[in-house]
C-alpha positions as CSV (number, residue, x, y, z in Angstrom):
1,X,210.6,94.4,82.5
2,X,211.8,98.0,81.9
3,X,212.6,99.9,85.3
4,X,210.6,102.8,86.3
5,X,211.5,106.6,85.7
6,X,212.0,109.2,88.2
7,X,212.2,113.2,87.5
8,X,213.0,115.5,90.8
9,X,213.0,119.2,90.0
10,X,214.8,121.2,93.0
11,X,213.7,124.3,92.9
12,X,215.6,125.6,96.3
13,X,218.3,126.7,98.5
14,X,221.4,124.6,98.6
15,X,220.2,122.5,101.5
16,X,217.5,121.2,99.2
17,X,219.3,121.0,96.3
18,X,221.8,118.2,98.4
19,X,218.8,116.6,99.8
20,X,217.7,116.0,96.8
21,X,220.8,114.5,95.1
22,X,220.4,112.3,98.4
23,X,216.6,111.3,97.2
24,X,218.4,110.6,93.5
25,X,221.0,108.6,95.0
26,X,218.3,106.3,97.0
27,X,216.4,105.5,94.3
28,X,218.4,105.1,91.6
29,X,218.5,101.1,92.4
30,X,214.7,101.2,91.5
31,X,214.5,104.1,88.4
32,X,215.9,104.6,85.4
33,X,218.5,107.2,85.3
34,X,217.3,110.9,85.6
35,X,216.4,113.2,82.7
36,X,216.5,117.1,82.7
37,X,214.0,117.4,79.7
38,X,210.7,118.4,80.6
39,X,207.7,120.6,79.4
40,X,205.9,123.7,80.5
41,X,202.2,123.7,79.9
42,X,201.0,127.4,79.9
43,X,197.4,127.6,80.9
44,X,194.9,130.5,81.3
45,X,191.7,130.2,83.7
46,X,190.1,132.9,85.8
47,X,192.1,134.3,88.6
48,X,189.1,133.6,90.7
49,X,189.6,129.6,90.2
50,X,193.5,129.4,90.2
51,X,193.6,128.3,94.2
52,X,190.8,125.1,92.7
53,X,192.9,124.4,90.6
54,X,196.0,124.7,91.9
55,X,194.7,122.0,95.1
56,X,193.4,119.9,91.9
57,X,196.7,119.5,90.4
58,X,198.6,119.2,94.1
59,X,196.3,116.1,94.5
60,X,196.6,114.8,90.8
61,X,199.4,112.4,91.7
62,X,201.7,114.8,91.4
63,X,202.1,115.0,87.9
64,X,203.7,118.4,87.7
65,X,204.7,120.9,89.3
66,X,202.5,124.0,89.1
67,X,204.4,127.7,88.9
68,X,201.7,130.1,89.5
69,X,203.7,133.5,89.8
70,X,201.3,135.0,87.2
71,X,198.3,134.0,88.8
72,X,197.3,137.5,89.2
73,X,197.3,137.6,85.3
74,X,195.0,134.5,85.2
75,X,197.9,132.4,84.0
76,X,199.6,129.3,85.7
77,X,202.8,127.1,84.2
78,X,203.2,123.7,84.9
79,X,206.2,122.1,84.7
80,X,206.1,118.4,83.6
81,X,207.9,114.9,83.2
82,X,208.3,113.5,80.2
83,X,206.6,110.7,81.6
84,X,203.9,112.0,82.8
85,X,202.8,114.5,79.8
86,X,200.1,112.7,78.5
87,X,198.7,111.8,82.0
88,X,198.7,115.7,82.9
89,X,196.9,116.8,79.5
90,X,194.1,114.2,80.3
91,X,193.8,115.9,84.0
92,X,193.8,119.1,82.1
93,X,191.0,118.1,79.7
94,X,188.4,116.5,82.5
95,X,189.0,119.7,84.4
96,X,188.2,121.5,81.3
97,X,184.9,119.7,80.6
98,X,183.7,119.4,83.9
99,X,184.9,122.1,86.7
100,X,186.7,125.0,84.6
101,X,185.3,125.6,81.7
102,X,186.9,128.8,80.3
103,X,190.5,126.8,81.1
104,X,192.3,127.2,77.8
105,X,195.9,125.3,77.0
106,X,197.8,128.9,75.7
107,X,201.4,127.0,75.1
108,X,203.3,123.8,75.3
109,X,207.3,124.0,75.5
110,X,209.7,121.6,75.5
111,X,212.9,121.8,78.3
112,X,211.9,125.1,79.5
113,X,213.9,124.7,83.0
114,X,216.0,127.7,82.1
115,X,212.5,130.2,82.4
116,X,212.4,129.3,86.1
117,X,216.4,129.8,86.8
118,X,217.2,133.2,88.9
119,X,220.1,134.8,87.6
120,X,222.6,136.3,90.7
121,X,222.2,140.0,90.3
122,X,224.9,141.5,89.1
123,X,227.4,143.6,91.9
């Protein structure tokens, strides 16, 4: 039987960025060994139902992890496992048809980490 996968995204300070190799290190007995691929799912829904859905996809499971600094623009980015892609565009689809209907999938990218990684500003 094939082990689990696990995929851990730090996103913070240093602190959490050594907490998390700490979470990698505990549970690389039970997963598979960590990827850095991931994709980016672009979506565009009106600004007015962006907190919905951003609790909807909080409480999905975690599937992904939702990036909504252009909410204001009616656009959200979630970043998403491999393994939980197809899981995540299902979620996507029921909210589609039955809570946010003008919810429109505007672009799919593969290993887009580097969008979301400040760059030091320069001296």
């Amino acid at each position: 039987m094939e082990k689990p996968k696990a995929y851990l995204v730090s996103l913070g300070c240093a602190k959490n960025t050594v907490d998390s190799e700490r979470v990698l290190g505990l549970l690389k007995e039970r997963y598979q060994p960590p990827t850095r691929a991931c994709k980016c799912v672009t979506v565009t829904l009106k600004v007015e139902n962006i907190g919905f859905f951003d609790a909807v996809v909080e409480h999905a499971g975690r599937l992904c992890l939702p990036s909504t600094e252009k909410a204001k623009q009616g656009k959200v980015t979630l970043i998403v496992t491999p393994y939980r892609f197809e899981e995540t565009m299902k979620v996507l689809e029921r909210l589609k048809k039955g809570f946010i209907p003008e919810l429109e999938i505007v672009k799919v990218e593969d290993n887009c980490l580097s969008l979301y990684r400040r760059e030091k500003p320069a001296p």
